[in-house]
VMD Tcl script that draws the C-alpha trace (Angstrom):
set ca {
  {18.25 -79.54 55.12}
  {21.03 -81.40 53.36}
  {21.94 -85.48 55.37}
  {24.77 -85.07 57.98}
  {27.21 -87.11 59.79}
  {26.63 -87.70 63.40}
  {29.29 -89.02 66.07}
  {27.97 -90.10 69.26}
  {30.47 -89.35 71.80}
  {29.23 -91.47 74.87}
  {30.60 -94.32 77.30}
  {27.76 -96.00 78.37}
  {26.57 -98.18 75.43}
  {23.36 -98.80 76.43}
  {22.28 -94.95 76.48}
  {24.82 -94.51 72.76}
  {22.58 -97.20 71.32}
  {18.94 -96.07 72.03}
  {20.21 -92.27 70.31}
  {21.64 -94.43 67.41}
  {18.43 -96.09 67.20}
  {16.43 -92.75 67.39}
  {19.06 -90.65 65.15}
  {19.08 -93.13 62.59}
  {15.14 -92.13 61.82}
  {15.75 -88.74 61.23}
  {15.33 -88.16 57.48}
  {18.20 -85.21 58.15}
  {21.15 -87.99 59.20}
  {23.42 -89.79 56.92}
  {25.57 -91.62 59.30}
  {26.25 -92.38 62.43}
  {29.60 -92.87 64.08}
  {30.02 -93.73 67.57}
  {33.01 -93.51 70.05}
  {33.35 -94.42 73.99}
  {36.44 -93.00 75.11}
  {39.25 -90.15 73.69}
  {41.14 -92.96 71.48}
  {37.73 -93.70 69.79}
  {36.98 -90.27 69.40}
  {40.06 -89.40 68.06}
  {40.04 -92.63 65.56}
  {36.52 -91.64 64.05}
  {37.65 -88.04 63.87}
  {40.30 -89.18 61.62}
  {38.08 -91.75 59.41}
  {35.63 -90.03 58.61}
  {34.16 -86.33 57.77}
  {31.58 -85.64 60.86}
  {29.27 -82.73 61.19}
  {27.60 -82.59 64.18}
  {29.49 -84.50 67.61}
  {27.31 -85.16 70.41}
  {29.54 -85.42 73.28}
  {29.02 -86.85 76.40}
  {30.96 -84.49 78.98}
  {32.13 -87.06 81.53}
  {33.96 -89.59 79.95}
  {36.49 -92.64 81.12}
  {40.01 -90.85 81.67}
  {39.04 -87.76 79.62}
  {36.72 -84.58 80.36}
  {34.24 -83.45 77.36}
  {35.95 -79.81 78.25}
  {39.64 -81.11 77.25}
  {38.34 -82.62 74.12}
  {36.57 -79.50 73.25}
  {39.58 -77.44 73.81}
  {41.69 -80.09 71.63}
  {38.71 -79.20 68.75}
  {39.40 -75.71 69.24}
  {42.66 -75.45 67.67}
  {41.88 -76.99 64.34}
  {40.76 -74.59 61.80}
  {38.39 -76.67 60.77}
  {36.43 -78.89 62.95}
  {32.66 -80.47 63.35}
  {30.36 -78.43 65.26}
  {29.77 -79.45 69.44}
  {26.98 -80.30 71.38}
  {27.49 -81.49 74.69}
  {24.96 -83.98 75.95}
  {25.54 -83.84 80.10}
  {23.39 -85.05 82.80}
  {25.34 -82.54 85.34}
  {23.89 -78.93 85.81}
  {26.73 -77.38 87.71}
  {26.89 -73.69 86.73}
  {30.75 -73.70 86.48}
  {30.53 -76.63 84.35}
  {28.00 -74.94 81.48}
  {30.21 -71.80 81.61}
  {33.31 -73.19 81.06}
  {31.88 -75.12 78.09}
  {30.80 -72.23 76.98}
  {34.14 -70.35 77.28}
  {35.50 -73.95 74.93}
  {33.36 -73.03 72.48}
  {30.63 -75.57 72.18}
  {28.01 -74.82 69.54}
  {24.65 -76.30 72.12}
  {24.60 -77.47 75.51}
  {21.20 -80.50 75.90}
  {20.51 -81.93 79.73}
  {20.45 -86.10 79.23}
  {17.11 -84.99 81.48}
  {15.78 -82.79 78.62}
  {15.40 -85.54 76.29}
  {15.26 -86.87 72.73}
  {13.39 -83.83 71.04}
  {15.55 -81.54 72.73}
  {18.47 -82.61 71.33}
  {16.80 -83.08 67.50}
  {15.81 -79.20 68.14}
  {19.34 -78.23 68.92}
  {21.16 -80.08 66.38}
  {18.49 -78.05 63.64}
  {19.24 -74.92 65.06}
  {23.20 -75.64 65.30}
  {23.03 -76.57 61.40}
  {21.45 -73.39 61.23}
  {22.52 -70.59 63.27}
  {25.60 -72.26 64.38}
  {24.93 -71.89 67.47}
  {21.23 -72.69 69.97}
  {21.07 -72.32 73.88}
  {18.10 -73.14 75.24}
  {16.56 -70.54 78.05}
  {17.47 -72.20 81.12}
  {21.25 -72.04 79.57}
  {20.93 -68.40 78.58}
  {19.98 -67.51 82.17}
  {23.34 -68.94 83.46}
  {24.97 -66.32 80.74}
  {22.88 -63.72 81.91}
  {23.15 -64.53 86.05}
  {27.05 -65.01 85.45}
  {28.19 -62.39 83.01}
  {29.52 -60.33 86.09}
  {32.03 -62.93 86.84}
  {32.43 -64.82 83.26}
  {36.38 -64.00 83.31}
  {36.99 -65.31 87.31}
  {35.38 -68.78 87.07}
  {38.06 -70.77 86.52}
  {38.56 -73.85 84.56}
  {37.51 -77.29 86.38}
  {41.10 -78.70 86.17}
  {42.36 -79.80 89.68}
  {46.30 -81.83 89.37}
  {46.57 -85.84 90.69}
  {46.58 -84.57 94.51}
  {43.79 -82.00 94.39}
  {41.59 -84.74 93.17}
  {43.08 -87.51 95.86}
  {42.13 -84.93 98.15}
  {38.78 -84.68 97.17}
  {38.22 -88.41 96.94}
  {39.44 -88.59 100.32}
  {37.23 -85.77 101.57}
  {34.09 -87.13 100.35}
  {34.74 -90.71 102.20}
  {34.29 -88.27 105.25}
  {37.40 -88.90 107.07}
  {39.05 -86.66 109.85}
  {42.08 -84.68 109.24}
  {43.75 -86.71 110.80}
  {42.92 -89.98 108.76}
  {43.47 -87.77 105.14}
  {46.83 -86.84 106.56}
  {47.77 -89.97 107.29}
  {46.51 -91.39 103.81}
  {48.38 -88.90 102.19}
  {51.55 -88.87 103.86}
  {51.47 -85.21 105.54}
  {51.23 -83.77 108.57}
  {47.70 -82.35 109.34}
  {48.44 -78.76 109.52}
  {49.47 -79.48 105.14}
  {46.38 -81.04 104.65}
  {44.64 -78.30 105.92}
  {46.77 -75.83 104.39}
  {45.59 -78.07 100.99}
  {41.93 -78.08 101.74}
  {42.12 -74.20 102.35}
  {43.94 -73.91 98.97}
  {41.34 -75.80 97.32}
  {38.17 -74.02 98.65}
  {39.25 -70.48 97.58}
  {40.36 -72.14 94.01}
  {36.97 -73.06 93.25}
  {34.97 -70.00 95.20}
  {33.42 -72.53 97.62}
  {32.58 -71.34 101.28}
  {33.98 -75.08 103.39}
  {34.75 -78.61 102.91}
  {30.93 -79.72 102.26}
  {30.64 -77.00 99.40}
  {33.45 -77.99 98.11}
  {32.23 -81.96 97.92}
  {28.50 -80.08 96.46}
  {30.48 -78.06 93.82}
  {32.46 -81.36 92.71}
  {29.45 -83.72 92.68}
  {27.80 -81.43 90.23}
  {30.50 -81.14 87.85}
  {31.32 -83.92 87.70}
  {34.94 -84.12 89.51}
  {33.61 -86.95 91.83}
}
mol new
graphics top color blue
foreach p $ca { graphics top sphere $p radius 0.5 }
foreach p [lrange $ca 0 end-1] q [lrange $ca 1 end] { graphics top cylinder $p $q radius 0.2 }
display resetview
């Protein structure tokens, strides 16, 4: 197996150190590159020839998911796998639908991601079972999950959900009368599939919104 290039895509740097540490044993890695936010990412992207990112899917002020689908338009571009300590199933599919090459739980651990970086230098592509049972459990609805992108006052709203005040109060906070802030909430459940308000705050708790 020929020496590769590594970038470590992750924002806390106790957790990117330890995998540098570990990584930098592996008789199959070069060098190691490491990045905590978008501009960092973007920076090491342009400085140096990567093969393999490891990418942390919740970063500061980006999501792994918009980087990915930045990644997808160049012809040419390392290959993905994202690192996550979320299990949301609408999370893992839309990763999937961006393209990324392996998907490794932070609760999985270190030889689970050495095993998926060999098999994505080999196959291109490795999904361990517990991910392939999402494809196969899912593959009814693949095309009408939709992506986890909510605008400035879906997410406000959210916030404000989850710090379990009335109506009332989330009206007042954001400056509309109660029967918009329902009509908001309503508009938000059926966007993400969710049944009521404490689905809603389950679904974005375990991708990652909140």
């Amino acid at each position: 197996m020929k020496r590769i290039n590594i970038l470590l895509v992750e924002d806390e740097v106790l957790i990117r150190q330890g995998m540098r540490s570990l990584l930098e044993k592996e008789d199959f890695v070069k060098d190691i590159f490491e990045a905590g936010d978008a501009s960092e990412f973007h920076s090491q992207l342009s400085l140096h020839s990567i093969d393999i990112i490891l990418l942390d899917v919740k970063l500061p002020g980006v999501k792994g998911q918009e980087l990915l689908n930045e990644l997808s338009k160049k012809e040419d571009h390392p290959r993905v796998i994202a690192v996550t300590g979320l299990e949301g199933v609408e999370l893992i599919i839309n990763l999937l639908k961006c393209g990324v090459n392996g998907i490794v739980f932070k609760l999985d651990g270190y030889s689970e991601i050495v095993k998926t970086i060999k098999e994505v230098l080999v196959l291109g592509h490795y999904f361990q079972e517990k991910i392939s049972d999402i494809i196969q459990a899912n593959a009814h609805r693949w095309d009408h999950i939709p992506p986890i992108s909510l605008s400035f006052q879906e997410n406000e709203l959210l916030r404000i959900i989850a710090s379990g005040l009335t109506t009332k109060e989330i009206a007042a906070q954001l400056k509309m009368t109660e029967a918009t802030t329902e009509t908001y909430r309503t508009r938000l459940i059926k966007k993400l599939g969710v049944r009521n308000s404490a689905a809603l705050l389950a679904y974005a708790y375990r991708n990652g919104i909140l």
